[in-house]
N, C-alpha and C positions, 0 to 999 in steps of 0.2 A: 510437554508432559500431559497435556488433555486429554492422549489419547488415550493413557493408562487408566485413568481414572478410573475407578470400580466404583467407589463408593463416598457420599458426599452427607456429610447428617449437620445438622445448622440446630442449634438450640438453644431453643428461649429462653430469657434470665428477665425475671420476672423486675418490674423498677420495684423498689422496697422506698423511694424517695415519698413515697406519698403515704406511705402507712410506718411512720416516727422513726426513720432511719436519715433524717434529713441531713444532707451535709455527705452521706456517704457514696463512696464514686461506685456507679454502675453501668455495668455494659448490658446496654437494650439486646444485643446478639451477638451469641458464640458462633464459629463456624470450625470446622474440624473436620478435615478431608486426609482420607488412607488413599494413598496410589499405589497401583503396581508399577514396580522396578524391569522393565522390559529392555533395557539396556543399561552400560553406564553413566549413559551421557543424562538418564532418569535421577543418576542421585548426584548430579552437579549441584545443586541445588539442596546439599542435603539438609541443612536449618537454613532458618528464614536470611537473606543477605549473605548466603555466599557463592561464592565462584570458585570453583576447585576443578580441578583435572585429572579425571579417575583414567585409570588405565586399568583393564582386566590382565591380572599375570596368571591365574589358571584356566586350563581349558575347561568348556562347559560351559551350557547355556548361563547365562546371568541373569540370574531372579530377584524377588524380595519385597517387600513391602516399606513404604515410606508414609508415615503418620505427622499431621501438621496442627497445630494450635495454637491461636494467641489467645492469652488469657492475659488480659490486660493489657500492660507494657512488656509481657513476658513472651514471648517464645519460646512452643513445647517440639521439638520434633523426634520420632521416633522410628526408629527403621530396624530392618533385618533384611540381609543380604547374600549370596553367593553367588560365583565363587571368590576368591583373594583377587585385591585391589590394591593399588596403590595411590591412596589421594592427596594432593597439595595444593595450595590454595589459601586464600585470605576465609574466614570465618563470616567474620562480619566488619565493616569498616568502624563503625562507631560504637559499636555494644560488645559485651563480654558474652566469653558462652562457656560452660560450663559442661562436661560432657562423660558419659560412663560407656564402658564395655558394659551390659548386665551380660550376658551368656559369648560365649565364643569355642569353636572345634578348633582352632589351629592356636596362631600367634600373631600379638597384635604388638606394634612398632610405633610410637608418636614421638616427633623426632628422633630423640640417641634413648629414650624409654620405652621399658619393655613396661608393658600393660595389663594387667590382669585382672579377669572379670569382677568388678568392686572398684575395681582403681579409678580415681578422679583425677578428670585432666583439665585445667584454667587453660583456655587463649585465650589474649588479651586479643581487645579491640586491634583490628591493621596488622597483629601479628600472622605470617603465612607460620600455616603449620602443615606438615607432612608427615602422613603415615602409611603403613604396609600394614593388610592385615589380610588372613588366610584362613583356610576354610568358611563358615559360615560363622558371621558375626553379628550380633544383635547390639545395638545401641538407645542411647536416649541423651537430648543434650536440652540445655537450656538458655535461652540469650536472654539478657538484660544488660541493663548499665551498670558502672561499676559503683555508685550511688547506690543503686538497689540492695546490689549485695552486700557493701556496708551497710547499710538500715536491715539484711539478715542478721546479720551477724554482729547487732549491737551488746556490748559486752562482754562482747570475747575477745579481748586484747587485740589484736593485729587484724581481724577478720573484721572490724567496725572500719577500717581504714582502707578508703578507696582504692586507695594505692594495692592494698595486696592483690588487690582482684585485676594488676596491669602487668604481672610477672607470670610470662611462660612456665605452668608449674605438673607436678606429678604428685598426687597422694595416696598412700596407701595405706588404709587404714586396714587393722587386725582380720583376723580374719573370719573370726566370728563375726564383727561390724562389716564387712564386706557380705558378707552372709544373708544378715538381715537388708541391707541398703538392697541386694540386689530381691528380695522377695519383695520388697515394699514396691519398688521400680516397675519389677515385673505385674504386677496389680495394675497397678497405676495406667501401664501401657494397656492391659486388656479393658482398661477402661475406658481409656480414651478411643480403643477401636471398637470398644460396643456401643461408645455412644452416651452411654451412661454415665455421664457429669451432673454434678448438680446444676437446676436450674435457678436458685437464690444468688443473691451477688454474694451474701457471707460465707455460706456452701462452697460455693466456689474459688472464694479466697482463700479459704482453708484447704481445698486441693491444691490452689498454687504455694501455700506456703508448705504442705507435706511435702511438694517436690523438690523445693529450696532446701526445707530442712534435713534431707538425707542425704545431702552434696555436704551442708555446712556439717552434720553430723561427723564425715567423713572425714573433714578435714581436719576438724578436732583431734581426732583419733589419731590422725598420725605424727600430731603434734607431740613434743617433750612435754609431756605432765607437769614436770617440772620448773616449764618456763614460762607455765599459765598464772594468769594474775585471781589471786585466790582472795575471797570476801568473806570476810569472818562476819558475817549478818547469823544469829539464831535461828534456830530451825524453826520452828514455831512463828517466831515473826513473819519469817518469809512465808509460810502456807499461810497465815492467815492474811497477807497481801495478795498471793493469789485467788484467796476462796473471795475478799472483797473486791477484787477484781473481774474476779467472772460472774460475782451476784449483781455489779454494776451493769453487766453487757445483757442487753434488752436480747429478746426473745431465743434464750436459751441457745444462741447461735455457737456452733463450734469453734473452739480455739485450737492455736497451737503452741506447743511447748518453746517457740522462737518468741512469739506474742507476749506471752507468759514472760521470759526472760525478759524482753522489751519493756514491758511495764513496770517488771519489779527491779532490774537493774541489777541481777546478779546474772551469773553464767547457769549455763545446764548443767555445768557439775556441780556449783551449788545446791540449785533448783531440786536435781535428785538425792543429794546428800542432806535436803531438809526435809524434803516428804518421808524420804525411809526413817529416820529420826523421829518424825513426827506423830504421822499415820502408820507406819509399817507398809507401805506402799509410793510407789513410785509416781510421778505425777502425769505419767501417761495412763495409767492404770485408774488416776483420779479423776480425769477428762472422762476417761471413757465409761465409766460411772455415773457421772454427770451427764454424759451426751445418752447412756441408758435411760436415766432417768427421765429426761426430755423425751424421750421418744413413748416410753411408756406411760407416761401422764398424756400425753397425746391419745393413744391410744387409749386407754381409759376414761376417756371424756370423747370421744368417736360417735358418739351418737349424737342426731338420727342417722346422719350418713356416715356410712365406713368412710377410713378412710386408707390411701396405700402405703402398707407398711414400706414397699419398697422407697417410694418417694420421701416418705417420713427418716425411712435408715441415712439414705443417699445424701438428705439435707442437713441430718447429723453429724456430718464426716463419715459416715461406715460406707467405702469403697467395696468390703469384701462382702456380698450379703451372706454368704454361708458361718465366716466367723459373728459377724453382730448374728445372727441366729442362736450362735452358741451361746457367745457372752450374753446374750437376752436370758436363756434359761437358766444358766449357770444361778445368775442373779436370782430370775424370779420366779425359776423354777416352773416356767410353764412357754410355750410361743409364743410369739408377737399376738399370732391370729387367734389363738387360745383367748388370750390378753381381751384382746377385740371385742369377741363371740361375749366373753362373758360378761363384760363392762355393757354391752347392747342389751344382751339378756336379762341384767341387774335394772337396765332403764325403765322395759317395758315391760316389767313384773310389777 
């Protein structure tokens, strides 16, 4: 596959071990390489550890892009492809991988499941799995252990449990939540191919956990409401666990709504059933107020030297910079670089 290569971006992640982050794990270097798809035999290979046997069933040249990252112990790969394939194949021998259609022209087949763009598919470790898919398909999959995915999924009844993540499965959630998972996905992917990751290790944990958490999201969803283990904790208690939660986590570093759960020990339907209650807002909506505010106290204290709004957004969690633009002004009613100019100009008056 060398010979595809187009393009190859490696980037730095700063050690945070020596400025009071001690004890937390960091990777000295990202690497993240997009290939072109110039045959099938380009996406044998299509995540990290596996062997599969593509066979092209429509005529026409076979194109596509295939996107690679490990982020951590994790495994990001992402592709797009034509024309209709047929691939089978073991995934990975020892790791789970977790995997979405976001966009698809034809019809996509994983084992005796039909698939549709949103739909979440579990192989388990060693399991071969086989699918048919036609016209032009776009993908994103994820490997880790099944350990991992239990510690996603802590406190959510069956999804804390290693086990569920070792059962050949299909989920479909609603389709509003297929909606959103596949706008988030699709971000995510043109992120990874411009390169634009963060370079902090917490930055960056917080991109791998957004991409966990719109898999787990999903899975939720297509769960029986009914059969989820419900936590009568007060709305009130629970926010003010997470606001003393995130005023404990040193330098203003982005969280995620998994973490959140994680530490408070309730579910996400909780977690959003006590913020509305509480605040009249939801607790992505609270993050991201917070991760504003972070950025624009940065920015207000920029002097003598500017500094880059975009690096400041990126290390915030804001993937998209045209939305934090929005949400910045919404807020406060002016730019980042407005923000900037004037904090500079208030210094040296």
């Amino acid at each position: 596959m060398s010979q595809g290569i187009d393009l190859v971006r490696e980037a730095g992640l700063q050690d945070e071990r020596g400025s009071g982050n001690a004890g937390q794990a960091c990777t000295s270097r990202q690497l993240i390489t997009t290939v072109t798809l110039r045959s099938t035999e380009d996406l044998r290979e299509a995540t990290q550890g596996a062997d599969l046997r593509v066979i092209q069933l429509a005529p026409g040249p076979f194109g596509g892009l295939l996107t690679r990252a490990q982020i951590g112990t994790m495994s990001v790969s992402a592709g797009d492809f034509e024309p209709g394939i047929r691939a089978r194949g073991v995934m990975n021998p020892d790791l789970v991988t977790i995997g979405m259609i976001v966009e698809s022209t034809g019809n996509v087949m994983q084992w005796d499941y039909d698939v549709l763009p949103g739909d979440i598919v579990v192989i388990p470790k060693s399991v071969e799995q086989e699918g048919r898919f036609t016209g032009r398909s776009q993908f994103l999959t994820l490997t880790l252990s099944q350990q991992d995915l239990a510690a996603y999924g802590a406190g959510e009844g069956a999804l804390e449990d290693p086990e569920f993540w070792n059962k050949a499965a299909r989920f479909r959630p609603s389709s509003s939540v297929r909606a959103f998972i596949r706008r988030e996905l699709s971000a995510k992917i043109a992120q990874l191919r411009s390169g634009a990751v963060p370079n902090s290790a917490v930055a960056l944990d917080y991109f791998k956990r957004s991409l966990v958490e719109a898999f787990i999201v999903g899975v939720l969803d297509h769960q029986d409401a009914g059969t989820r283990k419900r936590e009568g904790s007060r709305g009130s208690l629970v926010v003010r666990a997470v606001e003393d939660y995130v005023d404990a986590v040193k330098n203003d570093q982005p969280l995620h709504i998994s973490e959140l759960c994680l530490a408070t020990r309730v579910t996400r339907r909780a977690l959003h059933r006590a913020f509305h209650e509480t605040l009249g807002i939801g607790p992505i909506e609270y993050l991201r107020l917070r991760r504003l505010s972070s950025v624009h106290g940065a920015l207000s204290r920029s002097y003598p030297a500017p500094m880059s709004i975009t690096r400041l957004a990126l290390d915030a969690g804001f993937s998209d910079l045209g939305r934090f633009s929005a949400y910045y002004r919404k807020i406060y009613g002016e730019t980042p670089s407005q923000t900037q100019r004037r904090s500079m100009a208030q210094a040296v008056a």
